[in-house]
C-alpha positions as CSV (number, residue, x, y, z in Angstrom):
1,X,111.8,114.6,109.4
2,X,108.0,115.5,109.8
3,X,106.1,112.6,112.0
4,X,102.8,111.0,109.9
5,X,100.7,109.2,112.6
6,X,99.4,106.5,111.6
7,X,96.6,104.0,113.4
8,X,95.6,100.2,112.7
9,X,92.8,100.4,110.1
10,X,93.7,103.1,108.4
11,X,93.4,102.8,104.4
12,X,96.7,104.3,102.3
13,X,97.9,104.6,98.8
14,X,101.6,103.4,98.3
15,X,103.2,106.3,96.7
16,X,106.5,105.0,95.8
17,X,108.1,101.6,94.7
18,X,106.4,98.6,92.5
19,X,103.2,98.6,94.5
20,X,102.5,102.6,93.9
21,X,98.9,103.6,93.8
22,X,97.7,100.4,95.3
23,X,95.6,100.3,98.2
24,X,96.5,99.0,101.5
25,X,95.6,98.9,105.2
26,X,98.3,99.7,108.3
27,X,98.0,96.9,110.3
28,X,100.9,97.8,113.3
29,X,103.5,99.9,113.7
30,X,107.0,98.0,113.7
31,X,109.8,100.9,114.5
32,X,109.8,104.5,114.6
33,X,108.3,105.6,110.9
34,X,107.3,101.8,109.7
35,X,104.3,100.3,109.4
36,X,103.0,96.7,108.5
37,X,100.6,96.8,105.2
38,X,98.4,95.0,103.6
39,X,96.3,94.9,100.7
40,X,93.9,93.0,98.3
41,X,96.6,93.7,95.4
42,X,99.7,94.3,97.7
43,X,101.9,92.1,99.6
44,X,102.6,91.9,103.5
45,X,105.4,94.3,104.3
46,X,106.6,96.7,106.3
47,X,106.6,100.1,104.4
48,X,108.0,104.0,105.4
49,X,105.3,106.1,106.4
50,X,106.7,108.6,104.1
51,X,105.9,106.5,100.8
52,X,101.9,106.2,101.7
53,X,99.1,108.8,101.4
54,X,96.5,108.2,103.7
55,X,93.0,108.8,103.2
56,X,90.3,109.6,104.7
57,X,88.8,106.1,105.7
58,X,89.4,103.6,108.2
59,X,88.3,99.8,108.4
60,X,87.7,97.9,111.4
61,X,90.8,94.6,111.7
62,X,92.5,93.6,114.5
63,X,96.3,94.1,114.9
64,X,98.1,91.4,112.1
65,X,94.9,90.6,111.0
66,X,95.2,87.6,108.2
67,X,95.0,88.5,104.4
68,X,92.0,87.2,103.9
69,X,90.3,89.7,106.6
70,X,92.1,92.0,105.0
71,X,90.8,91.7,101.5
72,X,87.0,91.4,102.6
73,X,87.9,94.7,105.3
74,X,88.5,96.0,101.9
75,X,85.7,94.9,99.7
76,X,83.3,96.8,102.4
77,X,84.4,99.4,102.6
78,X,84.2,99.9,98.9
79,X,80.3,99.5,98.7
């Protein structure tokens, strides 16, 4: 099993299940290889760190940060 690091803020894809190619944010580490995610068009849940692609971009929340910090983290980074 390879090991993905993965820190709060950082901005994924989903790769896999019914909320593929959405964007979300890692907002803590629950277990070895699961996060906590969130995003404008995805639901809270945990989620394998194999199914995301992370890119290259990281937003400034705080650790279980609400939805609606989530969403506007989000929004800035996209202008």
């Amino acid at each position: 099993m390879k090991m993905v690091f993965m820190e709060i803020g950082q901005v994924c894809i989903k790769t896999r299940g019914r909320e593929a190619g959405r964007m979300v944010v890692v907002l803590s580490k629950v277990k070895a290889g699961k996060v906590l995610v969130d995003g404008s068009k995805a639901k809270r849940k945990q989620c394998n760190v194999l199914h995301l692609f992370p890119i290259n971009e990281i937003v400034k929340v705080k650790e279980e940060e609400s939805h609606e910090g989530v969403v506007k983290a989000l929004k800035a980074m996209r202008k």
